[in-house]
C-alpha positions as CSV (number, residue, x, y, z in Angstrom):
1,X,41.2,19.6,-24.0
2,X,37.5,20.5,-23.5
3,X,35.8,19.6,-20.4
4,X,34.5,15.7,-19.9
5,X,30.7,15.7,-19.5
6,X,29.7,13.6,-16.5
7,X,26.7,10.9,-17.2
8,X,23.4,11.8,-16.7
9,X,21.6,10.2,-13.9
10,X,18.0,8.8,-15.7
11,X,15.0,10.8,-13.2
12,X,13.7,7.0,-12.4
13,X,17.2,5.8,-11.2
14,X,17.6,8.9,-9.2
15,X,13.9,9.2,-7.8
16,X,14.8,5.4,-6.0
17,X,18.4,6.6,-4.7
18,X,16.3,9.3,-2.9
19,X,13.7,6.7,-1.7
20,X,16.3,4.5,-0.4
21,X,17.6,7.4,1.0
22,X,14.6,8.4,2.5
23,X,13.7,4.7,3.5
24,X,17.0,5.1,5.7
25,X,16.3,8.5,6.9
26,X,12.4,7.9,8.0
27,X,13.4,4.4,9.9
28,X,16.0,5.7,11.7
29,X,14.9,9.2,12.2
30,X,11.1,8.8,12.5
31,X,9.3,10.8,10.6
32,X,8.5,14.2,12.5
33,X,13.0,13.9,13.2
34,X,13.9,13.5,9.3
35,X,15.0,16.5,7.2
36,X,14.7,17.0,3.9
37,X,18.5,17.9,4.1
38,X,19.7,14.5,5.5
39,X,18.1,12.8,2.7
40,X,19.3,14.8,-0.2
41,X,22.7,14.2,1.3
42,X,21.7,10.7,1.9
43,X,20.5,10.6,-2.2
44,X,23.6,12.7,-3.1
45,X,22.0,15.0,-4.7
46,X,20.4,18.8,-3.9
47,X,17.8,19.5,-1.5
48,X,16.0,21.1,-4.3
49,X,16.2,18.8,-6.7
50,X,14.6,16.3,-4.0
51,X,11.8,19.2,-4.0
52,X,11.6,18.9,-7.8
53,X,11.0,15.5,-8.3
54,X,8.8,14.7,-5.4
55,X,7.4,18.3,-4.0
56,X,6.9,18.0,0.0
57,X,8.1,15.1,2.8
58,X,4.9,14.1,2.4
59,X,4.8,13.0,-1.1
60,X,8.3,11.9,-0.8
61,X,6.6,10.0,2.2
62,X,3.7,8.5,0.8
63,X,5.9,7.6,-2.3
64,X,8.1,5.5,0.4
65,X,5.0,3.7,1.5
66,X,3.8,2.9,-1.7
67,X,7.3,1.7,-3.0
68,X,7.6,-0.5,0.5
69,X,4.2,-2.0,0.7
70,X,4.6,-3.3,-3.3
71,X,7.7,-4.8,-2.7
72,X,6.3,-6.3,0.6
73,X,3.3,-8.2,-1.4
74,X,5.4,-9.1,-3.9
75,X,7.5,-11.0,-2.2
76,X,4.7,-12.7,-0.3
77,X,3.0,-13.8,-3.1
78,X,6.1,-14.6,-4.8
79,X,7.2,-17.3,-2.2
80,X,3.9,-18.8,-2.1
81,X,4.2,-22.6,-4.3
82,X,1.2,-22.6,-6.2
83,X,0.9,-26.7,-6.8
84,X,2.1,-27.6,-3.5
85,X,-0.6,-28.3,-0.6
86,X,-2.3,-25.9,1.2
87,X,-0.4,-26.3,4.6
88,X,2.9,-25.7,2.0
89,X,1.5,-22.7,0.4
90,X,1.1,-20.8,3.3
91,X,4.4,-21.8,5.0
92,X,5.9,-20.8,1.9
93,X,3.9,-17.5,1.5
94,X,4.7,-16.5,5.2
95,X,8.7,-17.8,5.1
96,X,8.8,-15.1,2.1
97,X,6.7,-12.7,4.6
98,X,9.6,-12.9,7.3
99,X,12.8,-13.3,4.8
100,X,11.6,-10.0,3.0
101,X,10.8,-8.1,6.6
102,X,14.4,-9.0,7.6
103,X,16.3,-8.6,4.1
104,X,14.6,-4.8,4.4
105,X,14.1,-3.8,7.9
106,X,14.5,-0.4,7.2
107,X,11.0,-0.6,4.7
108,X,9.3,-2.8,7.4
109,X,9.7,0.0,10.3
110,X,8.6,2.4,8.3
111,X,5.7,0.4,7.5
112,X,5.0,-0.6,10.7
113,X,5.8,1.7,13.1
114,X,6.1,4.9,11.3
115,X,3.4,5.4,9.2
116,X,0.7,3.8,11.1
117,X,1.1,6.1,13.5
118,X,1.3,9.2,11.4
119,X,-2.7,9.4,10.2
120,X,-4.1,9.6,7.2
121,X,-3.2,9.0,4.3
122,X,-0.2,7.2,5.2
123,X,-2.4,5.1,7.5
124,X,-4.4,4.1,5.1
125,X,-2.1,3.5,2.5
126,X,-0.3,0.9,4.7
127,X,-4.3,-0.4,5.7
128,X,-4.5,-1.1,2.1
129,X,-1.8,-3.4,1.8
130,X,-2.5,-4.6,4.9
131,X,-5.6,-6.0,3.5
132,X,-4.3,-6.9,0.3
133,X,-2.2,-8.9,2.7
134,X,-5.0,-10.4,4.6
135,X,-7.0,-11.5,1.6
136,X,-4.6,-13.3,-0.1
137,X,-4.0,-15.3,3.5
138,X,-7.7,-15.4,3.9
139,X,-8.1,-17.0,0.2
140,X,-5.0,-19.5,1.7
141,X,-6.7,-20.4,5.0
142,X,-10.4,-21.0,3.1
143,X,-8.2,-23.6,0.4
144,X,-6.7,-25.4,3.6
145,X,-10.0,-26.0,5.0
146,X,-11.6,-27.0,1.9
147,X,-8.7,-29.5,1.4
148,X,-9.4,-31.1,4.1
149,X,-13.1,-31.3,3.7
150,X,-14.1,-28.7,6.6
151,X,-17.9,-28.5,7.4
152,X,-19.1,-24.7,5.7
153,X,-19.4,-23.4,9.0
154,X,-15.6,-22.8,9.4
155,X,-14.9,-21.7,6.0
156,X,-17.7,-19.3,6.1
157,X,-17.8,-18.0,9.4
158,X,-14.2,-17.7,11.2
159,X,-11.5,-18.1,7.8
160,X,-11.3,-14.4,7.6
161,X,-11.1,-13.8,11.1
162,X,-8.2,-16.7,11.2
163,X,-6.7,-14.2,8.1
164,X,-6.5,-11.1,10.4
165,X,-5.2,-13.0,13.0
166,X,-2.5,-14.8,11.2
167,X,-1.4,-11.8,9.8
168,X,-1.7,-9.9,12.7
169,X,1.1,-12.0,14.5
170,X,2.9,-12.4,11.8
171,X,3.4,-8.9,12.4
172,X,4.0,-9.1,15.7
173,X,7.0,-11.6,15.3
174,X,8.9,-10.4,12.5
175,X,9.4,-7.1,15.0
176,X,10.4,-9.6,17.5
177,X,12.7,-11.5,15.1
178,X,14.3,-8.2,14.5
179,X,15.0,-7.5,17.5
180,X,17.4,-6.8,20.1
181,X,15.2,-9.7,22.2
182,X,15.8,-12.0,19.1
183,X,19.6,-11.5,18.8
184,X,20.0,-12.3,22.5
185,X,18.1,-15.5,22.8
186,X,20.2,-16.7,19.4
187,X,23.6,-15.6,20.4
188,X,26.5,-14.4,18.6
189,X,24.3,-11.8,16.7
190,X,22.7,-14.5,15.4
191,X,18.4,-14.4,14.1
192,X,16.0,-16.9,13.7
193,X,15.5,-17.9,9.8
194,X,12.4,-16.7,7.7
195,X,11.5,-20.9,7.4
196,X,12.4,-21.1,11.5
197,X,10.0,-18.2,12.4
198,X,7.5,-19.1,9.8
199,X,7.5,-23.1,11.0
200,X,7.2,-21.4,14.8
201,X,3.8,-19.8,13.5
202,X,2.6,-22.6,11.7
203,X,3.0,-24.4,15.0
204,X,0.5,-22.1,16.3
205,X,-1.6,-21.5,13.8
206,X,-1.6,-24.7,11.9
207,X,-1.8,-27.3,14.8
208,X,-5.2,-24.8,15.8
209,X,-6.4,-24.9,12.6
210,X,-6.5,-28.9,12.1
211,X,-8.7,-29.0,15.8
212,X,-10.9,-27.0,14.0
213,X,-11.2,-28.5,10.8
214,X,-11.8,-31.8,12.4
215,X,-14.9,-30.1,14.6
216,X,-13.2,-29.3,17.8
217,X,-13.8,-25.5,19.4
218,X,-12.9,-24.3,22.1
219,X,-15.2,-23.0,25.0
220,X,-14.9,-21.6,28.9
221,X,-15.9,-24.7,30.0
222,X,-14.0,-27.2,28.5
């Protein structure tokens, strides 16, 4: 009996096992740490075949950002309810912020820790979705306030600085919420939900954002 011929692996089915492989290998292992070897093993397939279809660690690195940071906007702007009121839509668009970040925490570490911190281009690759990020929160913010009939100097003036700042601590807690500080307060291995630690920031942010609207501001003297 002649040999059986194994199945051939399509090249776009393999190229994602070695960027889930790599995803693995760059969270855990930080960049500068992660071999090309670990992640062909990781991949199950040859180191040079990993070489072949995406040259150096730093294409194979970039090509991990790239990869991460679609899926990442995708599922934002996914969540978001289109018909629903503003206050809804960005609940919505931030719940699927923090259910993605924690379905895929090896993607969101190496989006936010590792390659911000490695320099261009990865930096700016992860900038741009950043801001891709922080428009589409921005264009969500401006609605709210237009919803509610806000004088122009809010919508105008402070909406995009609201955007960066929304997004900036939405950052900032879904590390938290991934974290060994989460898992404590919650118990039993337990993690807040993407709604619970989406409502916690539309607590903040939303309860701010009414003051405002209705022609309140804060100053040093009260």
């Amino acid at each position: 009996m002649g040999a059986v011929k194994s199945k051939r692996v399509p090249r776009a089915v393999r190229e994602q096992q070695m960027l889930d492989a790599a995803v693995r290998t760059f969270a855990r292992r930080g960049y500068r740490a992660a071999s090309m070897d670990e992640i062909a093993e990781g991949a199950g397939v040859s180191k040079p075949l990993v070489y072949l279809y995406l040259n150096s660690k730093d294409e194979l690195f970039s090509a991990v950002i790239r990869r991460e940071a679609a899926a990442l906007v995708a599922a934002v702007t996914a969540a978001v309810e289109p018909e629903a009121p503003a206050d809804r839509q960005l609940w919505s668009g931030l719940t699927g912020f923090f259910a993605h970040t924690a379905a895929y925490p090896d993607g969101w570490a190496v989006l936010h820790q590792q390659a911000r911190t490695h320099g261009e281009p990865f930096a700016l690759e992860v900038a741009a979705m950043r801001a891709e990020i922080v428009e589409f929160v921005t264009d969500l913010i401006g609605a709210a306030a237009k919803e509610v009939g806000c004088a122009g100097e809010l919508a105008d003036r402070e909406v995009a600085g609201l955007g960066h700042a929304l997004v900036g601590a939405a950052e900032s807690l879904a590390e938290w919420a991934n974290s060994a500080a989460a898992t404590d307060i919650y118990g039993g291995g337990g993690r807040p939900s993407a709604k619970d630690t989406a409502a916690t920031l539309m607590n903040l942010a939303w309860a701010g954002l009414g003051r405002m609207t209705d022609g309140e501001r804060w100053s040093p003297g009260g």
